[in-house]
KEZA-525065 format. One record per residue (C-alpha): residue in one letter; chain; x, y, z. Coordinates in nm, 4 decimals. Example, Ala and Ser with C-alpha at 12.3 -4.5 7.8 and 13.67 -1.06 7.14 Angstrom:
<pts>
aa  ch  px  py  pz
a  A  1.2300  -0.4500  0.7800
s  A  1.3670  -0.1060  0.7140
</pts>
This chain:
<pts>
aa  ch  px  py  pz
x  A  7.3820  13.3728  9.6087
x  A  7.5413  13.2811  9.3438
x  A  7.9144  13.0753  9.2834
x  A  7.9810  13.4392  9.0513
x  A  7.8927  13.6456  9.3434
x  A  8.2272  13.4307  9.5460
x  A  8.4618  13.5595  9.3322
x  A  8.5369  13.2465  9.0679
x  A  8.7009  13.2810  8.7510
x  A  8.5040  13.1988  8.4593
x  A  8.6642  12.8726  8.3226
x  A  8.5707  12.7059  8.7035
x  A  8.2060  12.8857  8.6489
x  A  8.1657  12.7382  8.3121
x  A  8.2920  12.4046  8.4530
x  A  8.0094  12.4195  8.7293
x  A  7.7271  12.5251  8.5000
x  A  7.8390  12.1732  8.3016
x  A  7.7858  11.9828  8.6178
x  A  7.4886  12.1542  8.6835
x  A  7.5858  12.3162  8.9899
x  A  7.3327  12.6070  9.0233
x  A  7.3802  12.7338  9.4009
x  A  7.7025  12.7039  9.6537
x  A  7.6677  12.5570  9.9963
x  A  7.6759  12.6774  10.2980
x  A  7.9990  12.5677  10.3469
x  A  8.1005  12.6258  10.0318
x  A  7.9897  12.9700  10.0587
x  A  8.2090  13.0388  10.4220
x  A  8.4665  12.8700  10.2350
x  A  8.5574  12.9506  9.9091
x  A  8.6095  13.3129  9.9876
x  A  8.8051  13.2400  10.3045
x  A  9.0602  13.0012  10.0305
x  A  9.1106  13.2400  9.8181
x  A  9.2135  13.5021  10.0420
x  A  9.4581  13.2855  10.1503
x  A  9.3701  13.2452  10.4962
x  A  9.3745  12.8654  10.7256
x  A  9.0546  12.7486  10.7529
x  A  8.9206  12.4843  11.0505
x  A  8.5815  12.3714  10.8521
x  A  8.3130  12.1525  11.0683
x  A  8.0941  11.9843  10.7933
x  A  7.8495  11.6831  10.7943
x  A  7.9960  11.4805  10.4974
x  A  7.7515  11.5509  10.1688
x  A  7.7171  11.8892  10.2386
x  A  7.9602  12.0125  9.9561
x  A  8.3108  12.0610  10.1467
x  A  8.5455  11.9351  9.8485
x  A  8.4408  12.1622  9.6405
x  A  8.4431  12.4322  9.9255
x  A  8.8265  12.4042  9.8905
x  A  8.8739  12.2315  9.5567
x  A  8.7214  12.5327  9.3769
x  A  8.9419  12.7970  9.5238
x  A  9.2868  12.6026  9.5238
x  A  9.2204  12.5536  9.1510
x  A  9.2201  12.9322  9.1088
x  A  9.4962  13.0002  9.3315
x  A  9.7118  12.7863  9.1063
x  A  9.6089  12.9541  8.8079
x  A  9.6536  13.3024  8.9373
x  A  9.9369  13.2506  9.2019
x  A  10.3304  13.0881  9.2083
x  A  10.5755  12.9670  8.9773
x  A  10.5220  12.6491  8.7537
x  A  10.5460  12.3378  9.0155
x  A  10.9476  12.1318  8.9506
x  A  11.0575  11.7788  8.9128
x  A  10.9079  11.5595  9.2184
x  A  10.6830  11.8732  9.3556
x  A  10.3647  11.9226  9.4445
x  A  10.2341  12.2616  9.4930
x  A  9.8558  12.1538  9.6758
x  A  9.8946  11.8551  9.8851
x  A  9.5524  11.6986  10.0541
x  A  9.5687  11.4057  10.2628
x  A  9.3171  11.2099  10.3067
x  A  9.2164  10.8717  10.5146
x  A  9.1717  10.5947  10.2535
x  A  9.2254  10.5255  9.9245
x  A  8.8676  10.5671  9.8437
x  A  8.8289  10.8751  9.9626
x  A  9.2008  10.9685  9.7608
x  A  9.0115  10.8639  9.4118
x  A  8.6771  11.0791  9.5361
x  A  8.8821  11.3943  9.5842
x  A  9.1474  11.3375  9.2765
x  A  8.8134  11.3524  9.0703
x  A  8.6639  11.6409  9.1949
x  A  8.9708  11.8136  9.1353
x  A  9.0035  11.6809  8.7929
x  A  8.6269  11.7999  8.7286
x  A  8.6128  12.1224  8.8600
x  A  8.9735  12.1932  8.7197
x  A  8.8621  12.0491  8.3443
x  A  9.0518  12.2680  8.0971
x  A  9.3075  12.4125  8.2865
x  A  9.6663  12.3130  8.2621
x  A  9.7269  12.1616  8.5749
x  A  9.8717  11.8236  8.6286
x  A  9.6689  11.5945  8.9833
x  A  9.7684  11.2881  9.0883
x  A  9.6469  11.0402  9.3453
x  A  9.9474  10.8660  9.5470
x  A  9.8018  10.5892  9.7853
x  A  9.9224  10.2255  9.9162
x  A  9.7317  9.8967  9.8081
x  A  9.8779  9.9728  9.4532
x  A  10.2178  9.9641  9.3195
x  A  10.4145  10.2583  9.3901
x  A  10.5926  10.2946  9.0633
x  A  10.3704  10.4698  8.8279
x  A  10.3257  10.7079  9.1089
x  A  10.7170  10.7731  9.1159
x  A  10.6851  10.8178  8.7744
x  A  10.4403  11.0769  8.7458
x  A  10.5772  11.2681  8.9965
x  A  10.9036  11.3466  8.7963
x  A  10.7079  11.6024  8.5822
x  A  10.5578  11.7544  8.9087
x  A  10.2033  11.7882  8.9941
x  A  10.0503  12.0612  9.0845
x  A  9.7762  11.8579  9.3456
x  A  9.8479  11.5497  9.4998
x  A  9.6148  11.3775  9.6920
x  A  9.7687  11.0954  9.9449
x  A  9.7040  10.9202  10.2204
x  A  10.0025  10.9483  10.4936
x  A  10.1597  10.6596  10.4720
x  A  10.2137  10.5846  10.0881
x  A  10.3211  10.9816  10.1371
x  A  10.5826  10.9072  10.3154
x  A  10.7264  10.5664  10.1512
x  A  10.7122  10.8338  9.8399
x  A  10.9192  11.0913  10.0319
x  A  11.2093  10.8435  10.2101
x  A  11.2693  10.7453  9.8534
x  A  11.2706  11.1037  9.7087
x  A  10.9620  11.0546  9.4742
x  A  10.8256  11.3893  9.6080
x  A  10.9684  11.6497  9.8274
x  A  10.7722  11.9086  10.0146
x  A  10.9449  12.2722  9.9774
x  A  10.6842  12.3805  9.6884
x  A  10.3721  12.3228  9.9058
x  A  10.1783  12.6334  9.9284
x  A  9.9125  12.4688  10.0994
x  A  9.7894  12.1963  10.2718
x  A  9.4453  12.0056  10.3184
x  A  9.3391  11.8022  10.5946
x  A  9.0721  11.6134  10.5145
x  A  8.8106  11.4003  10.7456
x  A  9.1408  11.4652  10.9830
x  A  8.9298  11.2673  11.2671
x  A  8.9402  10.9425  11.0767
x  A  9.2763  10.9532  11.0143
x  A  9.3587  10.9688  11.3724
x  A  9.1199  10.7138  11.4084
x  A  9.3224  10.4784  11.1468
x  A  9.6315  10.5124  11.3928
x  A  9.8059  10.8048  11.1554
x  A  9.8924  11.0349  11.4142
x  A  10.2791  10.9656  11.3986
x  A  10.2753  11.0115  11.0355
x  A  10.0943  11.3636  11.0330
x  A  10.3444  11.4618  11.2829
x  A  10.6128  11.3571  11.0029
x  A  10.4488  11.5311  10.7126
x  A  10.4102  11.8298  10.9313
x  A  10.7761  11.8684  11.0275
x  A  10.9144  11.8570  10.6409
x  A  10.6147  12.0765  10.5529
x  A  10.7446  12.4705  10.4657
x  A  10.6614  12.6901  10.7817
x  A  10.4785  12.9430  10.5385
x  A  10.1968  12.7863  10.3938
x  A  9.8180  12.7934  10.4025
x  A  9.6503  12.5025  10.5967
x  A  9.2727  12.4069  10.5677
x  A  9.1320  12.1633  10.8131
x  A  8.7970  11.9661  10.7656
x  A  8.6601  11.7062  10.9928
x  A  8.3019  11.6098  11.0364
x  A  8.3989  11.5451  11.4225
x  A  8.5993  11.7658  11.6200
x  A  8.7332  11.5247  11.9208
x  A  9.0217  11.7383  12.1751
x  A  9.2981  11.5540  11.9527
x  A  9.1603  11.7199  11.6284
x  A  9.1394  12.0761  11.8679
x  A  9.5355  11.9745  11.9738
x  A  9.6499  11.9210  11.6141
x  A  9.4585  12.2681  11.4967
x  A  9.5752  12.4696  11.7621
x  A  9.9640  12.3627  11.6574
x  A  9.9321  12.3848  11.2527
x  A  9.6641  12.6740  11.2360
x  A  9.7365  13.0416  11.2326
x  A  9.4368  13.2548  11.2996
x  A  9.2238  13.0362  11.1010
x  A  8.8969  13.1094  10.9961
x  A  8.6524  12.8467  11.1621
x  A  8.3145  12.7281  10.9859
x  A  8.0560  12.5213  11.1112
x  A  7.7696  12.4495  10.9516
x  A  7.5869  12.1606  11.1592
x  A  7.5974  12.0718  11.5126
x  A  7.8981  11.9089  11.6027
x  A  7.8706  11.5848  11.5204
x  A  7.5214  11.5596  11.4547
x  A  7.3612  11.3685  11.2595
x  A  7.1503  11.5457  10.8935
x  A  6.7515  11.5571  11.0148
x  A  6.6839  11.4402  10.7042
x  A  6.7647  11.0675  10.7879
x  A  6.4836  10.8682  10.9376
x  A  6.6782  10.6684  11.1536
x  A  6.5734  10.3940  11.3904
x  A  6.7283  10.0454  11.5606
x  A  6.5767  9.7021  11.5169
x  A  6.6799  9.4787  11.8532
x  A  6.7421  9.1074  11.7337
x  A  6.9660  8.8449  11.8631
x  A  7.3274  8.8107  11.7181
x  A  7.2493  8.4846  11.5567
x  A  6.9333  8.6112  11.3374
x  A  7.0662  8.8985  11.2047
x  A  7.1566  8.7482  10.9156
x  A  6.7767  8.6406  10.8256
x  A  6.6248  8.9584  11.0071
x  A  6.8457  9.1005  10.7437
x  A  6.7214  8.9129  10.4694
x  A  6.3569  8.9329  10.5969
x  A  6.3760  9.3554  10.6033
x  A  6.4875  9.3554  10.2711
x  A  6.2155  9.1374  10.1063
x  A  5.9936  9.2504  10.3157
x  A  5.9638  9.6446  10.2772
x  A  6.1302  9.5526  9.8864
x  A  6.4757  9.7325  9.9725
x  A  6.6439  9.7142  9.6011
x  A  6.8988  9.9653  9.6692
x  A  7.1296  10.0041  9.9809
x  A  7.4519  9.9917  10.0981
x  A  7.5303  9.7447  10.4453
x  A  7.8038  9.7868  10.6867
x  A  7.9204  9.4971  10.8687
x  A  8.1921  9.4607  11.1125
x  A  8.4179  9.1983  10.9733
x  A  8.5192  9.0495  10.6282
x  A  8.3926  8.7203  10.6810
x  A  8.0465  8.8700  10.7724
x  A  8.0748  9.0928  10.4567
x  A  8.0987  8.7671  10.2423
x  A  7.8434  8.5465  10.4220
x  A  7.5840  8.8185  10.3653
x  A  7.6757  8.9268  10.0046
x  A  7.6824  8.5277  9.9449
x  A  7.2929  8.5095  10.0964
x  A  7.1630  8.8390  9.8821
x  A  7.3185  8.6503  9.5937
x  A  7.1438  8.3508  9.6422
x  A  6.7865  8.5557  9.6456
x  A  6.9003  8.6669  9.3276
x  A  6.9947  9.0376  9.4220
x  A  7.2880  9.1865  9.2054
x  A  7.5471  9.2186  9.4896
x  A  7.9327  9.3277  9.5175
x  A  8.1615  9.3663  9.8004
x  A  8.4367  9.6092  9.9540
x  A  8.6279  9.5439  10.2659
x  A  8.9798  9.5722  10.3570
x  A  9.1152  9.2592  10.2003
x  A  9.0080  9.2924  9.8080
x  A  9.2535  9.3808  9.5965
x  A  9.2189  9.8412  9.5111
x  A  9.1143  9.7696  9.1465
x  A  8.8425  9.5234  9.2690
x  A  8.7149  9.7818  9.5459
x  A  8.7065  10.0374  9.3024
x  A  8.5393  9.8072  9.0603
x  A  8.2572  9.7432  9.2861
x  A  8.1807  10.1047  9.3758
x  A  8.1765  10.2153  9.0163
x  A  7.9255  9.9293  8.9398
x  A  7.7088  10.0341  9.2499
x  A  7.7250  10.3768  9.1470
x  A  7.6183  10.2453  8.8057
x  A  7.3247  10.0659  8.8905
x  A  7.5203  9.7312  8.7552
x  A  7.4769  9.5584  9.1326
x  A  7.2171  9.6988  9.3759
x  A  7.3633  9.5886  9.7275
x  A  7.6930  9.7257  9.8255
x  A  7.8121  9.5030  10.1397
x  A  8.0700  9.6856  10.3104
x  A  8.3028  9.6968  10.6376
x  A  8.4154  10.0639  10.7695
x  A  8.7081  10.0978  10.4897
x  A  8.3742  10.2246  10.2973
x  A  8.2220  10.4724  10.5421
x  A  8.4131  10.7947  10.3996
x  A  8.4716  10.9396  10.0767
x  A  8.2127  10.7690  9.8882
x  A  8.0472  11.0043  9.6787
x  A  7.6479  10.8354  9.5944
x  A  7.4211  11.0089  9.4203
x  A  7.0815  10.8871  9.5118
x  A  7.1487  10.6280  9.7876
x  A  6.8076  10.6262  10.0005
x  A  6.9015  10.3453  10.2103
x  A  7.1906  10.2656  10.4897
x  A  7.2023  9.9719  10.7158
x  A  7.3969  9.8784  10.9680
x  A  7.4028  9.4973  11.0227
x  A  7.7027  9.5641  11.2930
x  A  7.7458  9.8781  11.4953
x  A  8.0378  10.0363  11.4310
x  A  8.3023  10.0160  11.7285
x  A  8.4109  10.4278  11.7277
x  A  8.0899  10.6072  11.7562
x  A  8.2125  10.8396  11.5303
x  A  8.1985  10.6121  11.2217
x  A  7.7995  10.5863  11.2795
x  A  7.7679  10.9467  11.1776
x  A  8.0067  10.8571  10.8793
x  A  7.8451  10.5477  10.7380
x  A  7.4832  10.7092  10.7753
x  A  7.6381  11.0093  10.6006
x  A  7.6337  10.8404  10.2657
x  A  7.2354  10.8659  10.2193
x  A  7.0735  11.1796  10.2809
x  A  7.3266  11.3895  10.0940
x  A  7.2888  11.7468  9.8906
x  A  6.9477  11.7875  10.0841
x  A  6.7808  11.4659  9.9633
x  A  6.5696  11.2146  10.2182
x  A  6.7478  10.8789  10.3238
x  A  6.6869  10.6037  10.5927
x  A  6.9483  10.4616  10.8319
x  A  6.8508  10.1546  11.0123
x  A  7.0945  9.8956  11.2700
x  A  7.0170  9.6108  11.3550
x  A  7.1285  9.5709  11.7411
x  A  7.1970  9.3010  11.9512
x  A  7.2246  9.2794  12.3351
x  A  7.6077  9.3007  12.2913
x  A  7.6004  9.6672  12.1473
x  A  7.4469  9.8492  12.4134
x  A  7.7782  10.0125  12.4984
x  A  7.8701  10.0738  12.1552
x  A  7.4233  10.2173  12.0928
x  A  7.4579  10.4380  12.4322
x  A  7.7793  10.6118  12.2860
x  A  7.6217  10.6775  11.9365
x  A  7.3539  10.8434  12.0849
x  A  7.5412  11.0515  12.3144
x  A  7.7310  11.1561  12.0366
x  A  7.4195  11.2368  11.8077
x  A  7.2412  11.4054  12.1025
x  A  6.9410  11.1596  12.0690
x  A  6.8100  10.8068  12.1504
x  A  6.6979  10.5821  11.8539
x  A  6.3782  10.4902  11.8254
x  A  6.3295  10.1010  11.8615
x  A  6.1164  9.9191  11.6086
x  A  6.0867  9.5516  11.6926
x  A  6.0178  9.3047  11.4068
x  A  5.7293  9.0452  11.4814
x  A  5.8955  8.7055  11.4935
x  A  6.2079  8.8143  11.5687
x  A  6.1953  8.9595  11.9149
x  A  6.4978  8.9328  12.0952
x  A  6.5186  8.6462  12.3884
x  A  6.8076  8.8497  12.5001
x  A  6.6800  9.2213  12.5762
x  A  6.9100  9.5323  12.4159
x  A  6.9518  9.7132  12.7722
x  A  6.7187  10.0513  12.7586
x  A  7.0088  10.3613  12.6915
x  A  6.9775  10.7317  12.6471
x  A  7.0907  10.9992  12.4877
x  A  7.3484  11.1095  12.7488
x  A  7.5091  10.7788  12.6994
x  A  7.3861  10.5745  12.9698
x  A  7.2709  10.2169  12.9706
x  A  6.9569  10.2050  13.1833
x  A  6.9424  9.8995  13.3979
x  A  6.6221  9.7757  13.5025
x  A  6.6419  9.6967  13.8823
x  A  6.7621  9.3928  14.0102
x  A  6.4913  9.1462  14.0863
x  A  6.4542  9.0547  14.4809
x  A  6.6335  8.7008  14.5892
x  A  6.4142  8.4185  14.6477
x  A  6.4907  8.2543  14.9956
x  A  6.7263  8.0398  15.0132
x  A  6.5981  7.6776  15.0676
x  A  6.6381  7.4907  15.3920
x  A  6.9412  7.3208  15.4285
x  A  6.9795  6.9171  15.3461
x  A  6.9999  6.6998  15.6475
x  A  7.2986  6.4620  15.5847
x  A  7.1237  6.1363  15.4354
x  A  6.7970  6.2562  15.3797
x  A  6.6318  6.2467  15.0363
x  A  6.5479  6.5910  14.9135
x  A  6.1609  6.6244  14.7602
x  A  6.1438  6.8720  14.4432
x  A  5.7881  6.9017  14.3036
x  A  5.6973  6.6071  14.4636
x  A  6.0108  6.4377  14.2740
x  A  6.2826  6.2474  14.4762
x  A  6.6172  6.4303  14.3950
x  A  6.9323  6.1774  14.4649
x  A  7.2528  6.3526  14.6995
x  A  7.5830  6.3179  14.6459
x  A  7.7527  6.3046  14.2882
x  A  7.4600  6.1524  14.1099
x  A  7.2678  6.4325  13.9830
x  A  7.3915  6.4259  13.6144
x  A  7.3391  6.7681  13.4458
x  A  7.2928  6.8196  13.0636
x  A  7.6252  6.8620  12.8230
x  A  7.7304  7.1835  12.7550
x  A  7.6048  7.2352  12.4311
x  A  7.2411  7.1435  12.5099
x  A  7.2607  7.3918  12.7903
x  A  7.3971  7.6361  12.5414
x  A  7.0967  7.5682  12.2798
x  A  6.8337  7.5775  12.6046
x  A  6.9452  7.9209  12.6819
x  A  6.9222  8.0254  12.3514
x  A  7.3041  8.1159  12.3046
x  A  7.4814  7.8505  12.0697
x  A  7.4748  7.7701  11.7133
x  A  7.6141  7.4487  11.5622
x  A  7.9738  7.5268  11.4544
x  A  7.9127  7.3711  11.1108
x  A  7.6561  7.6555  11.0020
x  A  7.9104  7.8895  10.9052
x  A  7.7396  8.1694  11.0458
x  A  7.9553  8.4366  11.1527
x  A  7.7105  8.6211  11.3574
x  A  7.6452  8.3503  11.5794
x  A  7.7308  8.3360  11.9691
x  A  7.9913  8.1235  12.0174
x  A  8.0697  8.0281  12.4424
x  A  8.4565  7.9592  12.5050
x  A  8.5425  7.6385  12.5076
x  A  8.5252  7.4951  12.8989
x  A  8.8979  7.3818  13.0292
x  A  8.9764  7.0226  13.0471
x  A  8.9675  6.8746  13.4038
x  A  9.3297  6.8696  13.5786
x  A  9.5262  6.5469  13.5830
x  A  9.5340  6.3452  13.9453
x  A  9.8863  6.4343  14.0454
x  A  10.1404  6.2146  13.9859
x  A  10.0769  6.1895  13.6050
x  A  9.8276  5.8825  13.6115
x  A  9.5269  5.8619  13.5061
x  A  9.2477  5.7580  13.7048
x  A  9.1312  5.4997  13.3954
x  A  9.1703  5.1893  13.4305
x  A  9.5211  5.0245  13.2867
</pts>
C-alpha cells in the first residue's frame, strides 16, 4: 500500500516523498481515508505508531479542497492537545506535511505570553493547535471564536483528563458548532474517555491498532529492585556500567530531576533538564539540543512523557514510577517508535509495589526482575502479578511469648542481667533509624532518601511547669 493508493493530493505526496515517508501506517492507513470522507473517528494508537499524520494528512486536504477562506479571529481545524510540548510536536507536523500550501497554523498554549498569539489570530488561521486552558483565556477575551470550526481533534484525550481538564473540554465543547467532524485519539481508553466519546461522537469510525493499552513488544523491558536511598548511585552505576550514552530519565519530582542531572554532570555526561518549573523557551531548548545530539541525557518529570517526537532514542528509564499507571505506557512510548528496538528499565523500591502491581495489570504482564549485585534491596519489593495483585508472603508464626517478670526479680537475657523499671535506656532515634537501614543524614541533599516523621515532643506536666529544676 501505498500513501497514493489513500487518496492524497499530490503536493502532500510530494511533501512525504521529501521526508522520506515510503509506506503509511496502520493507523494511518484506517485513518486517512476515514478523514477525508468526513466521518468522526475514535482512534486507539500506541504513541509512535504514526497517528498525527493519520489525521494531519487528511485535514490538510480537506482545507484545500473544502470551505470558505477562514475570518478575523477563526480557526477552521482546531486540535487540542495536553501540553505545550506536545502543541509544538503537532504545530510542526502540520507545518511539514502542509509545506507549500497556503494555509496559515498556529500554536496557542500557556507558559508564554498570550499576546503574539492574539495577534496572529486577527488574520485567522486555518489550524490551531491549543491546549484547553490558554484556549479558553483566548476565547473570554475574544482572540478566537469557534463558529468556523469544521472539525475538531482530540488528541492523547486520556492525559488531558488526567491533567484535571475535564471542566474545560466540557467548555470548548458547548461553544463548539453542533455540525462538525470530531476525531478522537487516545493511547488509553479509561470509561471517562468511553463517556466523553459516546456524547461528542456520531457514528464514528473506531480504529485500533494495538491492544488496549499495551505496551509495543519491541521494548525489552524489565525492573531493577533497590532501596529508595541508592537509586541515585544504582542510577549512576547502570549507566557506566552497561556505557548508556543516550537516554532519556523520568523522575517524579523537580528537585530529583536536578539532583540527578547535577550528578551525570559531574561524570562529565552532556546533560539538560525539563520539568514543570523551567521557563517554555528553556524546555524547548533542551529537547531540541537532545534531539540534536548537543546533550545526551534528557532528565525529565511526566510534563515530558507525551508528544515528544525522538528519532532514535534506544533507551528509557524510569528512576521513579510514575503515579497513574497510564503514564508508564507513555514515558516507555518514546523509545521503540516507527518499528525500531528500545529498552525500558525502572528502578523500584519497596514503596512502589502498588504503583508496579497496577502497571502490570494495565500492560497485561509482570516485569521481569533483574537485581544488581551490590545493591540488593534490604527492604524486599513485595512479589506482584499481572492481574494487579501484590503477593504477600505468609506471615511468619509468633514466637511464645516469654514468661512473665516476677515483681523484683532480675530478668537474665543471654546470660546478661537486664535492670526493671525505667532504666533500660534505648538508642536515639536516629541511630535506630540508620540500624534499620531507613534514614539518611538530612545534610546529604538527597532527595530520594527515606525520611521518618519527626516523633512529637513529650506533653507538658499540667499546670504549665516544668518538671526542671528552677
Amino acid at each position: 500500500m501505498s500513501f497514493a493508493s489513500l487518496g492524497l493530493i499530490d503536493p502532500l505526496l510530494r511533501n512525504l516523498q521529501d521526508l522520506n515517508y515510503q509506506t503509511p501506517t496502520p493507523v494511518q492507513a484506517k485513518a486517512i481515508p476515514a478523514v477525508l470522507s468526513g466521518k468522526d473517528v475514535m482512534g486507539a494508537a500506541q504513541t509512535g505508531t504514526g497517528k498525527t499524520a493519520g489525521f494531519a494528512l487528511p485535514l490538510l486536504q480537506r482545507l484545500t479542497q473544502h470551505g470558505p477562506a477562514v475570518s478575523s479571529n477563526r480557526a477552521r481545524v482546531l486540535v487540542l492537545v495536553p501540553t505545550r510540548e506536545l502543541a509544538e510536536q503537532v504545530l510542526q507536523s502540520f507545518m511539514a506535511y502542509g509545506k507549500g500550501l497556503d494555509l496559515r497554523f498556529l500554536a496557542a498554549y500557556g507558559g508564554v505570553s498570550i499576546n503574539p498569539q492574539m495577534m496572529k489570530l486577527r488574520k485567522g488561521v486555518d489550524v490551531l493547535v491549543a491546549t484547553p486552558g490558554r484556549l479558553l483565556d483566548l476565547n473570554r477575551q475574544n482572540a478566537v471564536q469557534f463558529d468556523q470550526v469544521q472539525t475538531l481533534v482530540l488528541d492523547e484525550a486520556d492525559r488531558m483528563l488526567d491533567l484535571g481538564f475535564a471542566r474545560e473540554l466540557d467548555a470548548v465543547f458547548a461553544a463548539l458548532p453542533a455540525q462538525r467532524q470530531t476525531l478522537l485519539f487516545s493511547a488509553t481508553f479509561t470509561d471517562d474517555i468511553r463517556a466523553i466519546a459516546a456524547t461528542i461522537l456520531r457514528g464514528p469510525v473506531n480504529i485500533s491498532v494495538s491492544p488496549p493499552n499495551a505496551t509495543a513488544s519491541n521494548i525489552k523491558q524489565w525492573v531493577v529492585p533497590v532501596d529508595k536511598r541508592n537509586k541515585p548511585e544504582l542510577f549512576m552505576h547502570l549507566v557506566a556500567e552497561n556505557n548508556w550514552e543516550h537516554a532519556l530519565v523520568f523522575v517524579k519530582t523537580r528537585n530529583g530531576v536536578d539532583y540527578l542531572a547535577s550528578m551525570l554532570d559531574e561524570a562529565g555526561y552532556a546533560v539538560d533538564t525539563i520539568h514543570g518549573d523551567k521557563p517554555q523557551p528553556a524546555r524547548l531548548r533542551a529537547l531540541e539540543r537532545f534531539k540534536t545530539g548537543e546533550v545526551n541525557m534528557l532528565v525529565a518529570t511526566d510534563v515530558a512523557a507525551r508528544g515528544l517526537d525522538i528519532d532514535d532514542l534506544p533507551l528509557v528509564i524510569n528512576v521513579d514510577l510514575p503515579i497513574v499507571a497510564q503514564d508508564y505506557v507513555h514515558r516507555i512510548g518514546r523509545t521503540g517508535r516507527a518499528g525500531a528496538s528500545g529498552v525500558a528499565v525502572s528502578l523500584v523500591c519497596a514503596d512502589e509495589a502498588p504503583q508496579l502491581a497496577a502497571i502490570e495489570a494495565l500492560i497485561r504482564q509482570t516485569l521481569p526482575r533483574e537485581e544488581e549485585p551490590g545493591f540488593e534491596a534490604e527492604h524486599r519489593v513485595p512479589q506482584t502479578s499481572a492481574t494487579g495483585q501484590i503477593i504477600k508472603k505468609p506471615k511468619k508464626p509468633k514466637k511464645p511469648k516469654a514468661p512473665q517478670a516476677v515483681p523484683g526479680a532480675v530478668q537474665v537475657l543471654n546470660n546478661k542481667p537486664r535492670p526493671q523499671g525505667g532504666e533500660n535506656k534505648r538508642k536515639p532515634a536516629a541511630q535506630r533509624a540508620v540500624a534499620a537501614g531507613e534514614g539518611t543524614s538530612p545534610s546529604s541533599g538527597n532527595p530520594f532518601s527515606v525520611r521518618k516523621p519527626r516523633s512529637k515532643p513529650a506533653s507538658k506536666p499540667a499546670g504549665g511547669r516544668s518538671k526542671r529544676g528552677p
